[in-house]
C-alpha positions as CSV (number, residue, x, y, z in Angstrom):
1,X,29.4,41.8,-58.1
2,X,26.2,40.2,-56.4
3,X,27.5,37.1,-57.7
4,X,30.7,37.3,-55.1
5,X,28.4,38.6,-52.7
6,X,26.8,35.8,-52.6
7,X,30.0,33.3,-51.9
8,X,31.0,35.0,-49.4
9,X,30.7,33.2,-45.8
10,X,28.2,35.8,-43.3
11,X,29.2,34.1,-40.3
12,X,31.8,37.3,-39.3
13,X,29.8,40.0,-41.3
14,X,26.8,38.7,-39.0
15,X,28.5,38.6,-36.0
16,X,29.6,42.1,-36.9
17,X,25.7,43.4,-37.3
18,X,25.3,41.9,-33.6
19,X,28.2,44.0,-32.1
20,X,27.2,47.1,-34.1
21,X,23.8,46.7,-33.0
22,X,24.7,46.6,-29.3
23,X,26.9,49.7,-30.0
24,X,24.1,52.3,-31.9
25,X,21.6,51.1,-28.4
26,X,24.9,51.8,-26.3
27,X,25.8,55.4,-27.7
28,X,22.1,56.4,-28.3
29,X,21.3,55.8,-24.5
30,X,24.2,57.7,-23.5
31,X,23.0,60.0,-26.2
32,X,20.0,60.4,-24.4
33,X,21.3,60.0,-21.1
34,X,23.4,63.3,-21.4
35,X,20.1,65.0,-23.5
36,X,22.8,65.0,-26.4
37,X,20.4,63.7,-28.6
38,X,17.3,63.0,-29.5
39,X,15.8,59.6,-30.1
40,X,14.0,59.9,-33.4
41,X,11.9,56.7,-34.1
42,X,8.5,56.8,-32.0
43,X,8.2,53.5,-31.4
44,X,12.1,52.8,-29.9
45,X,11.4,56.6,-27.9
46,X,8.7,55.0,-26.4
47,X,10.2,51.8,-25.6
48,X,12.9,53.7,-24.4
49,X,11.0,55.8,-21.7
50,X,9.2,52.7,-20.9
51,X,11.6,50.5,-19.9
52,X,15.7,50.6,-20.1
53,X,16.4,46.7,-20.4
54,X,13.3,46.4,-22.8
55,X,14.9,48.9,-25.2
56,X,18.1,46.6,-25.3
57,X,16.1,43.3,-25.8
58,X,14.7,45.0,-28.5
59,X,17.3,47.0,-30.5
60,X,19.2,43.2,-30.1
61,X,16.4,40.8,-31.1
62,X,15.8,42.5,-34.4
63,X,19.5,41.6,-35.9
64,X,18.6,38.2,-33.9
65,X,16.0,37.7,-35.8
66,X,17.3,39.1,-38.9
67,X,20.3,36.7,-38.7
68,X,17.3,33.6,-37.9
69,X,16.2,35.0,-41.6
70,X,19.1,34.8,-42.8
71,X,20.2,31.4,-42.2
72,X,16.8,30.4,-43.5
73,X,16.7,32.7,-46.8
74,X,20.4,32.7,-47.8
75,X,20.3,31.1,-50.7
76,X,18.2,33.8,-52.2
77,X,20.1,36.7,-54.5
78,X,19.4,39.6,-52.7
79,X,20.1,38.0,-49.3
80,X,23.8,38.7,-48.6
81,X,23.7,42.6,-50.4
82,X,20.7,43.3,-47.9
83,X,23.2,42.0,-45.0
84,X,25.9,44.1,-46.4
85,X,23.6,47.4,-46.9
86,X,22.5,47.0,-43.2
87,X,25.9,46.3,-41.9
88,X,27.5,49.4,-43.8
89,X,24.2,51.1,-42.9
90,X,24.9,50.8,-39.2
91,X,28.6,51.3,-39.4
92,X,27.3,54.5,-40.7
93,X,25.1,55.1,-37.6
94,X,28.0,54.5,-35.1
95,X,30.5,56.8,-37.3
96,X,27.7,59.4,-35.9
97,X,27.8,58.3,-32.5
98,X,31.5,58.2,-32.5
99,X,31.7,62.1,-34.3
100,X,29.1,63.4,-31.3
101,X,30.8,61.5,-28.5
102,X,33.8,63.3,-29.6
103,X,32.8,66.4,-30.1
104,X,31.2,66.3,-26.4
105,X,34.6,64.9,-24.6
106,X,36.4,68.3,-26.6
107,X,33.6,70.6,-25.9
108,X,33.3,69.1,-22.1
109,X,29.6,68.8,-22.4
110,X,30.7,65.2,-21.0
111,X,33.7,63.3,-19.4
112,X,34.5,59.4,-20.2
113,X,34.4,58.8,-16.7
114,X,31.2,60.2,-16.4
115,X,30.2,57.4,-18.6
116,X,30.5,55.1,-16.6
């Protein structure tokens, strides 16, 4: 199974990381926004309260970077399944954002157009 991993071309499952990156920073500052949640890593909490903008650069230039890793590392075994696990780890993350946005739009804690 590794094996066909590794054939496969990253170029869309990378460019899928990127977008679901930008998504998890999306929904957890609305998240936070709304005080529907609570930001649980110290160090992006901090950023967060800090600065706005600087939280985005960050929560984007670490798939950056770990897509500048890739394109140097990819011929090593375990490269593609790690790209894999964290793409199907953060599809997991926004399934979570998407179940609490919904459940506040039904409850009315929040309105879509309030979102914007």
């Amino acid at each position: 199974m590794i094996a066909t991993i590794q054939k496969w071309d990253m170029k869309a499952m990378l460019l899928g990381l990127l977008l679901l990156c930008f998504s998890d920073a999306a929904f957890t500052d609305i998240g936070l926004r709304f005080f529907l949640i609570e930001e649980m890593n110290p160090i992006v909490k901090r950023i967060y309260e800090w600065n706005i903008v600087s939280y985005y650069v960050v929560k984007l230039v670490l798939p950056l970077l770990l897509i500048l890793i890739y394109y140097h590392l990819k011929n090593k075994k375990w490269m593609n399944p790690f790209i894999l696990a964290t793409v199907a780890l953060y599809c997991l993350v926004n399934i979570y954002h998407l179940i609490w946005v919904s459940f506040g739009v039904h409850d009315g804690w929040f309105t879509f157009r309030s979102l914007l």
